[in-house]
C-alpha positions as CSV (number, residue, x, y, z in Angstrom):
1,X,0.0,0.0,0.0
2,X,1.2,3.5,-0.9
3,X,2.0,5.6,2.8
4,X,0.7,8.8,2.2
5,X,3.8,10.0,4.9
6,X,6.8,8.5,2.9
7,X,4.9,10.7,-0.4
8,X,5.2,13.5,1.6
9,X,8.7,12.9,2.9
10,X,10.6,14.4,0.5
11,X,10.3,17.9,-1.4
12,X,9.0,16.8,-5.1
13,X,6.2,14.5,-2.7
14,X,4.6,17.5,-1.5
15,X,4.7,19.1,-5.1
16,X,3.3,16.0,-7.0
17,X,0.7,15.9,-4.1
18,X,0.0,19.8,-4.6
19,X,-0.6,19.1,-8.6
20,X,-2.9,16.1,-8.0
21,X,-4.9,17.8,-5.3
22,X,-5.9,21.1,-8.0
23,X,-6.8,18.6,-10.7
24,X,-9.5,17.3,-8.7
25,X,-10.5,20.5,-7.3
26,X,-10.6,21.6,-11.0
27,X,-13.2,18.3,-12.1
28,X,-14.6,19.1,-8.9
29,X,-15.6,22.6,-9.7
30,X,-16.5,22.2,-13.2
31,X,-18.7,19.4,-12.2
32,X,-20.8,21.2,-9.4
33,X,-21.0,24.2,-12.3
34,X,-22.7,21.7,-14.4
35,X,-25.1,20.3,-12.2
36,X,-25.8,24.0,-10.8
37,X,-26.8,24.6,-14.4
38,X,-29.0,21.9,-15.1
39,X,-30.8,22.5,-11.7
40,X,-31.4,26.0,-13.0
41,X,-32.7,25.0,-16.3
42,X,-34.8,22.1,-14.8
43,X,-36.4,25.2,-12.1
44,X,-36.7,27.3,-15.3
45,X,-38.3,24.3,-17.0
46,X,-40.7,23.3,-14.3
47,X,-41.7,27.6,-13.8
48,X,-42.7,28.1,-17.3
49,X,-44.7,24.6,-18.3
50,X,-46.8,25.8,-15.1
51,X,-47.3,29.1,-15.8
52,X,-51.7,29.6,-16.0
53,X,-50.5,31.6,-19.2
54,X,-49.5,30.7,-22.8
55,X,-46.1,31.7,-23.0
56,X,-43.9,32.2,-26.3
57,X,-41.2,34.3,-27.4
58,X,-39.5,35.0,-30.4
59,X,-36.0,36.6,-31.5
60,X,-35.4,39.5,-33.8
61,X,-36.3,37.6,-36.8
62,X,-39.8,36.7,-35.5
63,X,-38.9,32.9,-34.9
64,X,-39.8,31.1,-31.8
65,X,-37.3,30.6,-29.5
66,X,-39.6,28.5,-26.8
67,X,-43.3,28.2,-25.6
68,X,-44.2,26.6,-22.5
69,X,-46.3,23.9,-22.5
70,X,-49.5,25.5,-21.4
71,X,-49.4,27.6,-24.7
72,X,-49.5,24.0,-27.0
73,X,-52.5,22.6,-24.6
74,X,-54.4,26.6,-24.8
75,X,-54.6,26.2,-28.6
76,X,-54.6,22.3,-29.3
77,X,-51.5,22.8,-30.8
78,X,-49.0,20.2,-32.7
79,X,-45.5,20.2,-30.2
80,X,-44.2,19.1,-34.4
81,X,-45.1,22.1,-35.5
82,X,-44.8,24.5,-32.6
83,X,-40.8,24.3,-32.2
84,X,-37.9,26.2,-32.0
85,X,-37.3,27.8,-35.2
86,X,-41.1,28.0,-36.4
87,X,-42.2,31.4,-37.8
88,X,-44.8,33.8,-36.8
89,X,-46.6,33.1,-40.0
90,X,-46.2,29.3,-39.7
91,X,-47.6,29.5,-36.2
92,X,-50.8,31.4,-37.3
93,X,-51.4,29.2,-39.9
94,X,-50.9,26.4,-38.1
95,X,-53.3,27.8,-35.5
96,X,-55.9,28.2,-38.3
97,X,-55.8,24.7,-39.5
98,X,-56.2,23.4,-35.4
99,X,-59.9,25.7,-35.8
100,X,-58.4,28.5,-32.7
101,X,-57.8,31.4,-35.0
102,X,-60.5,32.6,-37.4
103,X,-59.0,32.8,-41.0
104,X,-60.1,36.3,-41.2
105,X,-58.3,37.1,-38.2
106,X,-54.9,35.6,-39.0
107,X,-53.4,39.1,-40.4
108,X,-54.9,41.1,-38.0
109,X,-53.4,39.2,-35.4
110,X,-50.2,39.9,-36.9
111,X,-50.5,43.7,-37.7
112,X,-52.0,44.1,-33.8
113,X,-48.6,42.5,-32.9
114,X,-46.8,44.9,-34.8
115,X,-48.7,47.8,-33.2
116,X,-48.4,46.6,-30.0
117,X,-45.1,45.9,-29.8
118,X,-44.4,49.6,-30.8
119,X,-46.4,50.8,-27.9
120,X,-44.9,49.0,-24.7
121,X,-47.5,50.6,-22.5
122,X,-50.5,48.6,-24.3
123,X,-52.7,46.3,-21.9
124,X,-53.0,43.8,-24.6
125,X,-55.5,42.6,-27.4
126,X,-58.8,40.4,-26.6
127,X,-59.4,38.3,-29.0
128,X,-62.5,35.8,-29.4
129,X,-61.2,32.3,-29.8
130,X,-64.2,30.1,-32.2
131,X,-64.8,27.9,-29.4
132,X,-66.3,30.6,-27.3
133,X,-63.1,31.0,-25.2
134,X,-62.0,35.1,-24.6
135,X,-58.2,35.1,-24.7
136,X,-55.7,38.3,-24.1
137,X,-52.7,38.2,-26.0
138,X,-49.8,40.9,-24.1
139,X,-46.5,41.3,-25.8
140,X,-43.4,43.2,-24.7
141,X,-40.3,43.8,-27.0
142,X,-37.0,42.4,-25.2
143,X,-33.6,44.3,-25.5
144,X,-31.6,43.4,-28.3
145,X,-34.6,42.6,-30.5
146,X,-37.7,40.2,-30.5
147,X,-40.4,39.6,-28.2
148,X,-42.3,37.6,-25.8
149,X,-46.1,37.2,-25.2
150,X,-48.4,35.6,-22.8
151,X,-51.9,33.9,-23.8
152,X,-54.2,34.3,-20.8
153,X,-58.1,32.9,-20.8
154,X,-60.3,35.5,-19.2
155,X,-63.1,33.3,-20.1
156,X,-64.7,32.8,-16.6
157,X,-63.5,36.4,-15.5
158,X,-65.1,37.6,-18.2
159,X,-68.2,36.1,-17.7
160,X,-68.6,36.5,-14.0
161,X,-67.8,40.8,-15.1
162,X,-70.8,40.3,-17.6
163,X,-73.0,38.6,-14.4
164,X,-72.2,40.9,-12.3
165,X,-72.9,43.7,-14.7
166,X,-76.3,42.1,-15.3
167,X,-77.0,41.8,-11.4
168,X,-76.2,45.7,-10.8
169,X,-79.0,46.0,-13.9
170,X,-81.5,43.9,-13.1
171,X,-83.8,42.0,-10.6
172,X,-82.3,38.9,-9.3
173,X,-86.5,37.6,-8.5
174,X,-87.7,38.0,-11.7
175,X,-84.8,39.1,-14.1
176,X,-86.5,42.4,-15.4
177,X,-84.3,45.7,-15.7
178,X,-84.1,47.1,-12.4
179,X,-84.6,51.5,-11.6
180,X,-81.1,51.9,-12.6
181,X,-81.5,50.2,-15.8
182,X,-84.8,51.9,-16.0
183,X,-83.4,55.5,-15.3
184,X,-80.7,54.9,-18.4
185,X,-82.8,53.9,-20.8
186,X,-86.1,56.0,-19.8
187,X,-83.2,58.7,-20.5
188,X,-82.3,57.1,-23.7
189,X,-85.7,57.2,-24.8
190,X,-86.4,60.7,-23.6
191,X,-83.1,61.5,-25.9
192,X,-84.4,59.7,-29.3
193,X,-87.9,61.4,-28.6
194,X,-89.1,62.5,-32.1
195,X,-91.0,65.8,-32.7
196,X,-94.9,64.7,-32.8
197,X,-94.7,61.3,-31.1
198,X,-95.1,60.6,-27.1
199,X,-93.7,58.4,-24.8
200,X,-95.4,56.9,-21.7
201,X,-94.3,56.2,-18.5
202,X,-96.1,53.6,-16.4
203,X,-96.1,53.2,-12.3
204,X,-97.8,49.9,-11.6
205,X,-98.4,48.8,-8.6
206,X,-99.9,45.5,-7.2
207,X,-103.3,45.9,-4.8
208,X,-103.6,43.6,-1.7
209,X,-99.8,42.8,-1.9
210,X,-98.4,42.6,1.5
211,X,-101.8,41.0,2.4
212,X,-101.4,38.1,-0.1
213,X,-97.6,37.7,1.4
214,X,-98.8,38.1,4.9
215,X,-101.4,35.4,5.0
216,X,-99.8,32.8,2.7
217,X,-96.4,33.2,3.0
218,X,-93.2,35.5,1.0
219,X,-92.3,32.2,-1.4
220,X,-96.2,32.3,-2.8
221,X,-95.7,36.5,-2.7
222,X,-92.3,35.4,-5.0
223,X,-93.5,33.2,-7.2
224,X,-96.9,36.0,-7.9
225,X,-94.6,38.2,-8.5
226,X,-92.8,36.7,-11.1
227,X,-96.0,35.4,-13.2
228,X,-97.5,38.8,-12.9
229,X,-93.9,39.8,-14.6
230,X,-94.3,37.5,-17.2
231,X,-97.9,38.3,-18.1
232,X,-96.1,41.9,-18.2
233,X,-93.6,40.7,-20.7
234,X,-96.7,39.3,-23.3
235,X,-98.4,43.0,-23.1
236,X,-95.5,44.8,-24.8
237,X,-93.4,45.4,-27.4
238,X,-89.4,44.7,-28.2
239,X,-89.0,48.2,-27.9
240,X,-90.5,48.9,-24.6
241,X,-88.9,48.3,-21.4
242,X,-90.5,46.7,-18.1
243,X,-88.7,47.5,-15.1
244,X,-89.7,46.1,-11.4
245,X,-88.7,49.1,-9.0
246,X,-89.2,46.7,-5.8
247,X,-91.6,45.4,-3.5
248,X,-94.8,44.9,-6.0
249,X,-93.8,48.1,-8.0
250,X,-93.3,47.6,-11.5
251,X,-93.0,50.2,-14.4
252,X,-93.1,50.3,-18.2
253,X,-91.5,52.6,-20.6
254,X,-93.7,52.8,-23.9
255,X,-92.0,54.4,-26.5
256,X,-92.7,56.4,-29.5
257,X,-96.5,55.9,-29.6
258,X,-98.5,58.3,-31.5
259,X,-101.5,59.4,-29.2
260,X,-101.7,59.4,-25.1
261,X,-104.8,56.9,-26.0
262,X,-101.6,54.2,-26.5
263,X,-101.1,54.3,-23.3
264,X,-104.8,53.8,-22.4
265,X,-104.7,50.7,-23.8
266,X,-102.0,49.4,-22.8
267,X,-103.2,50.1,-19.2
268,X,-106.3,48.5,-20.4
269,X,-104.0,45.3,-21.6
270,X,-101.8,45.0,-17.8
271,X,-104.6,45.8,-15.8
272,X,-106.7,42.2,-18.0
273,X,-103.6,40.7,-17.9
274,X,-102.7,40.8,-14.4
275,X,-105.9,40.4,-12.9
276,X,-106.6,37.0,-14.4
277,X,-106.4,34.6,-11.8
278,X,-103.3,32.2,-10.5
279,X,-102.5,28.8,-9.9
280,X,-99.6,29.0,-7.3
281,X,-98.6,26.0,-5.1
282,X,-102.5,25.1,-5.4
283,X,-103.5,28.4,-4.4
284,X,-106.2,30.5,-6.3
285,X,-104.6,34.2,-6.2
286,X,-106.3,36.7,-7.4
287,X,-105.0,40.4,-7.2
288,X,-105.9,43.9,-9.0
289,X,-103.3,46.4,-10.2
290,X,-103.3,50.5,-10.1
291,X,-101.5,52.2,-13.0
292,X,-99.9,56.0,-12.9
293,X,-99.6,57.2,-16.2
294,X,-97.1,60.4,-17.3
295,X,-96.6,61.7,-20.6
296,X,-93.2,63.2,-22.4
297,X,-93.1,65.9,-23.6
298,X,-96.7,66.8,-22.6
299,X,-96.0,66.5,-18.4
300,X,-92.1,66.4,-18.5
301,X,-89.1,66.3,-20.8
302,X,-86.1,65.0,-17.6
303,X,-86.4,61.3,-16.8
304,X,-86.6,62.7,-12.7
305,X,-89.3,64.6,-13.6
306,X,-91.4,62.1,-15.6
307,X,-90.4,59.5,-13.0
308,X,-91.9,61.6,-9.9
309,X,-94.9,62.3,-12.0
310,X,-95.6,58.8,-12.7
311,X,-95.5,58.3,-9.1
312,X,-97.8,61.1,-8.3
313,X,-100.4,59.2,-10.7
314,X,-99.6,55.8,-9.3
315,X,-100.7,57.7,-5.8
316,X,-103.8,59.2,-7.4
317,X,-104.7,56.0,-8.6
318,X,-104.6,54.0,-5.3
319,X,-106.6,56.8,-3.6
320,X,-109.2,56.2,-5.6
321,X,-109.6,52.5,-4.2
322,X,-107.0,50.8,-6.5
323,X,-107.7,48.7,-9.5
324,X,-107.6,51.6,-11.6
325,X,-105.4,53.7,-13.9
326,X,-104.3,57.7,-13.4
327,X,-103.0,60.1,-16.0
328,X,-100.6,62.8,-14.4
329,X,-102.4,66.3,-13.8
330,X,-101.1,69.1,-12.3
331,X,-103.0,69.4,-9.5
332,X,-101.7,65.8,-8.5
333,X,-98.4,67.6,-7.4
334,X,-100.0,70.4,-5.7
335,X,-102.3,67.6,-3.0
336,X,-98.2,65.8,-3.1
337,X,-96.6,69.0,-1.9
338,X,-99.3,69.6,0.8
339,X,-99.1,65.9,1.8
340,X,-96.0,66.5,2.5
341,X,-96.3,69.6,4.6
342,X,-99.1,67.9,6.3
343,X,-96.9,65.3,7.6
344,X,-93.9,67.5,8.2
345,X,-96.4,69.8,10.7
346,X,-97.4,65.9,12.0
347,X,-94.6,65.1,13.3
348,X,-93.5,68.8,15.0
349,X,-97.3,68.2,16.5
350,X,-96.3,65.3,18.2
351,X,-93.1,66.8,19.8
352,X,-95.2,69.9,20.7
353,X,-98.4,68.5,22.5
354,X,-100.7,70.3,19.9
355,X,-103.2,67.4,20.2
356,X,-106.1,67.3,22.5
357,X,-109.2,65.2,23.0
358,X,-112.7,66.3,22.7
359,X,-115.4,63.8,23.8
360,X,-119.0,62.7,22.7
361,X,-121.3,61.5,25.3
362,X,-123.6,58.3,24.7
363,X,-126.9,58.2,26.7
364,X,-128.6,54.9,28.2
365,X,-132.1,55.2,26.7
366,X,-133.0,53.2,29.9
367,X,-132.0,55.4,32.0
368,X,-132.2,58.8,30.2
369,X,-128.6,59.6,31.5
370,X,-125.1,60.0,29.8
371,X,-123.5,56.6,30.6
372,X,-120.0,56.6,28.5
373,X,-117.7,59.0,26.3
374,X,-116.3,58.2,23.0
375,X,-112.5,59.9,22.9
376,X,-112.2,62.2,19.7
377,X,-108.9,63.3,18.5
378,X,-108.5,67.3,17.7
379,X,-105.7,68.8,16.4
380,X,-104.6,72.4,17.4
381,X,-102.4,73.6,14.2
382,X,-100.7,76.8,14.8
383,X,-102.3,78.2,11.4
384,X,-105.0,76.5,10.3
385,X,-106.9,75.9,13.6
386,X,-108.6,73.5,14.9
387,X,-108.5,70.1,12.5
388,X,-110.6,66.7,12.6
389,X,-109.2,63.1,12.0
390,X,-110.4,62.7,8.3
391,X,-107.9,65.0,7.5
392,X,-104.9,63.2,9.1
393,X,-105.4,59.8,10.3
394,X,-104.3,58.1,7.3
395,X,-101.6,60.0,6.9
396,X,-100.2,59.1,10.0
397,X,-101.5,55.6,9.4
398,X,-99.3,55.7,6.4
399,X,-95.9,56.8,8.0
400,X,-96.5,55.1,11.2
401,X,-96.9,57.7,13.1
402,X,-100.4,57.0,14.0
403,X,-98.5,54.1,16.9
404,X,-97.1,57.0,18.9
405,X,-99.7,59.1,18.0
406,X,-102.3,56.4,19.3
407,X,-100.5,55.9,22.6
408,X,-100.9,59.1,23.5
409,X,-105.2,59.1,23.1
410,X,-104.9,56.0,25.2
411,X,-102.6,57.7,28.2
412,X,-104.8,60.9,28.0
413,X,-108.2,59.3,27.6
414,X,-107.5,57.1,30.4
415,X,-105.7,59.8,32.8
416,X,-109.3,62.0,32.4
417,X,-111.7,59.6,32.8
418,X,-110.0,58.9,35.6
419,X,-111.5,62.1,36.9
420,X,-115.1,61.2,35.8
421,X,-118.1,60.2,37.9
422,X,-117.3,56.1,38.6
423,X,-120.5,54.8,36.6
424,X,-118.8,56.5,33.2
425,X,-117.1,54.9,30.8
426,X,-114.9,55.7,28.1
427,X,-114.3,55.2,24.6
428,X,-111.1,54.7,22.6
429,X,-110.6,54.1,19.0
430,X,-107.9,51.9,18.2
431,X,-106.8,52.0,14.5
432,X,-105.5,48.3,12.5
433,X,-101.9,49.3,12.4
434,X,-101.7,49.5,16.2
435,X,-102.9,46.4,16.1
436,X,-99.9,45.3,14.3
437,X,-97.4,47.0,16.3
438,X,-98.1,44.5,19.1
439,X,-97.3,46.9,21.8
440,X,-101.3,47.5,22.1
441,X,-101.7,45.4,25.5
442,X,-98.8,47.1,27.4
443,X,-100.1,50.4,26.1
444,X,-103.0,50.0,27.4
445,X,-101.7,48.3,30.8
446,X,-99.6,50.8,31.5
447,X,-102.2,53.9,30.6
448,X,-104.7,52.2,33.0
449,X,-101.8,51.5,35.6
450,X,-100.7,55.1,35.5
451,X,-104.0,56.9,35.3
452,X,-105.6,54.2,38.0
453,X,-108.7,53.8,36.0
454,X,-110.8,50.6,36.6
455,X,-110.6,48.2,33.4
456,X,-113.9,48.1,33.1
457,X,-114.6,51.6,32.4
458,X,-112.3,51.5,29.6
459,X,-114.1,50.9,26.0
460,X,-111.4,49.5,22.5
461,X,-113.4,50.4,19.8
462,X,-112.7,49.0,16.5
463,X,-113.9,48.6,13.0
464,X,-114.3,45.4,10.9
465,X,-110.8,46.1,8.9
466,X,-108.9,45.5,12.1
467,X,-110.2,42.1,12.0
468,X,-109.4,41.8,7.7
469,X,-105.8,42.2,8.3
470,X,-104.8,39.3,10.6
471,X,-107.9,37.6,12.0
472,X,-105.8,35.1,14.6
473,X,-103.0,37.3,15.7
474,X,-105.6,40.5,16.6
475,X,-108.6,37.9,18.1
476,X,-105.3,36.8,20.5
477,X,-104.8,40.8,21.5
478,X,-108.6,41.0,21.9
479,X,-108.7,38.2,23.9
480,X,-106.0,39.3,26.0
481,X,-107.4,43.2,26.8
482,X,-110.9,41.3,27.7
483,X,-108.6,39.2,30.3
484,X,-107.5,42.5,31.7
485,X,-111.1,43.9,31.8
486,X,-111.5,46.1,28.9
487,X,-114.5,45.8,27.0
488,X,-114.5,45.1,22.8
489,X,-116.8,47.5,21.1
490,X,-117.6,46.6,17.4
491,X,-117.6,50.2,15.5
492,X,-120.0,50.5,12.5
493,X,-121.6,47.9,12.5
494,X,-123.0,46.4,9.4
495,X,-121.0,48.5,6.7
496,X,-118.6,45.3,6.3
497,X,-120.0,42.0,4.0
498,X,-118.9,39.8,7.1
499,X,-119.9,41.9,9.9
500,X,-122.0,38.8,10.9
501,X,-119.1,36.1,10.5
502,X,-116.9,38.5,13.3
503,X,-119.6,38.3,16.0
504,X,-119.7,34.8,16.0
505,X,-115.2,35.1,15.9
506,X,-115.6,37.3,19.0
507,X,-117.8,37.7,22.1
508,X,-118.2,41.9,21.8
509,X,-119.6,43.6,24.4
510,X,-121.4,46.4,22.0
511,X,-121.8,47.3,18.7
512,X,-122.4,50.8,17.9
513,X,-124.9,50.6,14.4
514,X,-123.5,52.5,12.0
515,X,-124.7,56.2,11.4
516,X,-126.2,55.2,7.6
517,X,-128.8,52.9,8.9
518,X,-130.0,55.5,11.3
519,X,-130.2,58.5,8.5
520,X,-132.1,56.5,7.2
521,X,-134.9,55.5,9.1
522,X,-137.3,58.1,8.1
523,X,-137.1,57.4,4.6
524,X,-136.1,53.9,4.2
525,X,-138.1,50.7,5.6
526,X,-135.1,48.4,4.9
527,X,-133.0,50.6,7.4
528,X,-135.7,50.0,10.1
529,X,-135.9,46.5,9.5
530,X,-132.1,46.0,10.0
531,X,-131.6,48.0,12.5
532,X,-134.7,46.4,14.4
533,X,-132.8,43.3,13.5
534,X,-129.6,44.4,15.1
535,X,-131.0,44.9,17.8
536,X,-132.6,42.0,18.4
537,X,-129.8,40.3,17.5
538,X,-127.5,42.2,20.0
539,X,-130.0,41.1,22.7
540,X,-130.2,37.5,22.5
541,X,-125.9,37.8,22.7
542,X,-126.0,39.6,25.8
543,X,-124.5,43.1,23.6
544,X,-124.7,46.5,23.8
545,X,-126.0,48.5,20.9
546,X,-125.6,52.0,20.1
547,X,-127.3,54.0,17.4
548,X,-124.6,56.5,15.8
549,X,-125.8,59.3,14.0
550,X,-128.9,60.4,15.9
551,X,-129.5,64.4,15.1
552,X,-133.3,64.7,15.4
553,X,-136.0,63.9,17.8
554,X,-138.0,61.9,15.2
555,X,-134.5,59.7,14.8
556,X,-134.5,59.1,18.6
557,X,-138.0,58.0,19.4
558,X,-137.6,55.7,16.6
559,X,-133.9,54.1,18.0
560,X,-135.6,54.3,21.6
561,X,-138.7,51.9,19.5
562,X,-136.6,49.9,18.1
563,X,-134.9,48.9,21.1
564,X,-131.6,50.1,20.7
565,X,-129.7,50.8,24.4
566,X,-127.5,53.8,24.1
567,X,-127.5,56.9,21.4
568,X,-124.7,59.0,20.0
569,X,-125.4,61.6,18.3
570,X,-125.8,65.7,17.7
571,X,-129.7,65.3,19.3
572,X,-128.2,65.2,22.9
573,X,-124.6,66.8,22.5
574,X,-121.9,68.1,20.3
575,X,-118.4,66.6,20.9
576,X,-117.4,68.7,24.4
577,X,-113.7,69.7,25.1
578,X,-112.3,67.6,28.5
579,X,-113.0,70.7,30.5
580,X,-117.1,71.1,29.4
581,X,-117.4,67.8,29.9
582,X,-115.8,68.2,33.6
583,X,-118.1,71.1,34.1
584,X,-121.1,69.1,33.0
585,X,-120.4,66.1,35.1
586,X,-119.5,68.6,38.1
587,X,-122.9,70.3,37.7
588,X,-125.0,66.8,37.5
589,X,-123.2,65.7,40.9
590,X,-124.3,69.3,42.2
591,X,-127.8,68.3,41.5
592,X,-127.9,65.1,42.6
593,X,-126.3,66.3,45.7
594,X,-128.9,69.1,46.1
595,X,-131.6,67.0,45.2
596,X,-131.3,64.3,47.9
């Protein structure tokens, strides 16, 4: 065996030992170089073959240098044809042949990569691949001459941008242009108007809506309301545009029409259309539409205008009871504006205490003696004096102010009959929308705990449409306020086709016949007969009736024959302020007193 220390012995050891040892550090190096270098090309390999891009580039001479793997598979392209050394032209028409270039687009794709490549700053060119695919082609120039590109497929980005462009225009229930897609092309429209032709505007709105959704559910309400846009779609033109603004609003843009009458009939067409019955779920639906008509140029040239004026119609239309179809007037805006003062001065009454109650007196025909008080709401305005319910009630049943509004009757009816003689009740009218607020019980709880007035002089009156709204859920509260005490007074009576149904739904302790009836009973034998048959009616279930409405003597003697208990009415007293009323109970105690 060769010792390593006799090599190293001697002088030329150490250099022989010195020469061998730098060889192999040479072969060493050189070797590690090499395999540094293939590692390199095999992590440049593996980085471009899984790029999500096509990849190519070309040199100077516009011949490819490489393509990644990606690019062959994007295209269904031949790796036999698609080599090093391949020409742009070769590639294109090779790309043809495979079906993923359109022949007519092969030169343009070669003079956009020309343009392109001149302007470094382009984002690319989209180009529509004949399979449906959308690819963007990006090229950059490299230094010393040619170029390289990337292929991406936007396909899926593109479509979900084209989705989502379609959801910010249109109603995701029943696919119709929504009021942004409206507004645009109502302005559109307005823009192409032609001198001597019209275009119509229609506000349509659904009647008994929220009842239908109420009682049988929001996925029935759904599925109406994307029937009744379909029967919407087979009324109108290509041309036109049907909109749904939300809820059960829909509108119509009817364009270039010839006479306002065009519109008439197509109002005429929705409102047969829709009202036809429906089969949904095995439910027989039937509903009734209102329609607000406005007119370009003849109400409004601006899409906000014509919009608000359609509206205004649409409003007009449901005043009049719904099911029926409004053309924009003028005056329409002027009953808007002081709408909307009315409730502005609505709400600053509330925070200001301008309200106060007034009361009308009912008299026990028995007894010949004031026995209850019904509460009646005044409002002091500022400027326009003294003003009665009919003018505001709905409104504040309509913006909800009527809860707030209603809890305040109840505290103040209840605080001052607290202060009446012990055998008088008192009368409170409790509107349906309270009803659904389902803070009625504790309102009244608490307005009888505070004021300390006995249940049983306190009086809910109510008319048949509180009843019509949710039969079960307001039977429960009337159920619950008769546990407390309170009596249930049925307010007029016999105005309603199921006024009979409800008394057997509900034991009430009156029912006050409704002031028509009694008008009548001078003139009319049917209104005797029926209120004769109230009345015996109310007797054999242990109730209370009241004859509204009586203003003469001849009226009275008749009720008082007919064998009503109680009468309200102008013949024995106007509604008295809370103080007059004090006064008059104060003086009948005086007399009584005197008198025994």
């Amino acid at each position: 065996m060769f010792e390593i220390d006799t090599l190293l012995a001697t002088d030329e050891g150490w250099r022989l030992f010195a020469a061998a040892g730098a060889a192999v550090s040479l072969a060493l190096f050189s070797f590690a170089a090499i395999v540094a270098y293939r590692r390199q090309n095999l992590r440049f390999d593996a980085a471009i073959n899984n790029m999500s891009q096509g990849l190519t580039m070309f040199d100077r001479s516009g011949r490819l240098v490489l393509c990644n793997r990606r690019y062959i598979e994007m295209y269904g392209l031949s790796p036999d044809v698609v080599r090093p050394g391949c020409t742009v032209r070769q590639l294109v028409d090779h790309r043809v042949a495979r079906g993923s270039l359109a022949l007519a687009d092969a030169d343009k794709y070669i003079r956009l990569r020309d343009s392109e490549l001149e302007d470094p700053s382009s984002p690319g060119q989209v180009f529509e691949v004949p399979d449906g695919r959308t690819i963007v082609v990006t090229r950059r120039p490299m230094a010393g001459g040619g170029w390289v590109a990337t292929h991406e497929d936007i396909t899926t980005r593109r479509q979900a941008e084209v989705q989502i462009a379609h959801m910010a225009h249109h109603d995701a229930l029943t696919n119709l242009p929504n009021r942004v897609l409206l507004r645009e092309r109502l302005e559109a429209a307005l823009s192409r108007l032609r001198r001597g032709h019209y275009l119509a505007l229609l506000y349509l709105d659904l009647d008994q809506f929220k009842s239908i959704n109420d009682t049988l559910g929001h996925s029935i309400g759904d599925e109406l309301l994307k029937a009744a846009g379909g029967r919407l779609r087979e009324c109108v033109r290509d041309t036109d545009t049907i909109a749904r603004l939300g809820g059960d609003e829909f509108a119509v843009i009817q364009t270039t029409i010839s006479e306002p009458a065009d519109a008439e009939r197509l109002a005429r067409r929705v409102r047969e259309a829709i009202t036809a019955p429906y089969d949904i779920d095995g439910h027989h639906i039937v509903t009734n539409i209102s329609i607000g008509i406005s007119l370009a140029p003849n109400d409004a040239t601006h899409s906000d205008q014509l919009l608000k004026n359609a509206d205004m119609a649409l409003y007009g239309a449901k005043s009049d009871g719904g099911g029926t179809f409004r053309f924009f007037e003028p005056e329409m805006d002027r009953r808007v504006k002081a709408r909307r003062t009315l409730e502005t001065d609505l709400r600053r009454a509330l925070a200001n205490e301008e309200f106060e109650l007034y009361y009308q007196p009912l008299v026990n025909l028995e007894r010949n003696e004031v026995c209850s008080c019904e509460a009646l709401l005044r409002w002091n305005h500022p400027e326009r004096g003294l003003i009665v319910p009919a003018e505001f009630i709905q409104l504040a049943e309509e913006t909800g102010l009527i809860t707030p509004l209603g809890e305040w009757v109840m505290r103040t009816a209840c605080k001052q009959a607290a202060t009446w003689p012990d055998d008088i009740t008192v009368a409170v009218n409790v509107s349906p929308v309270q009803f659904k607020s389902h803070n009625l019980v504790l309102t009244v709880v608490s307005a009888l705990a505070t004021s300390g007035l006995p249940p049983r002089r306190l009086g809910i009156e109510i008319t048949e449409a509180v009843l019509m709204r949710d039969n079960e859920a307001t039977l429960a509260i009337l159920h619950q306020l008769r546990a407390l005490g309170v009596r249930i007074i049925m307010d007029d009576f016999g105005t309603g086709y199921s006024s009979l149904s409800y008394l057997r739904s509900f034991p009430f302790d009156k029912i006050k016949i409704d002031r028509s009836f009694i008008n009548d009973l001078s003139d009319r034998k049917d209104a005797t007969l029926i209120v004769q048959a109230v009345t015996n009616l109310a007797s054999q279930l242990n109730m209370t009736t009241t004859a509204e409405g009586a203003e003469t003597e001849a009226q009275l003697e008749k009720i008082r024959a007919l064998g009503c208990t109680e009468i309200q009415g102008f013949v024995f007293s106007h509604p008295q302020s809370a103080e007059d009323l004090g006064r008059y109970f104060k003086s009948r105690q005086d007399k009584a007193t005197s008198a025994a």
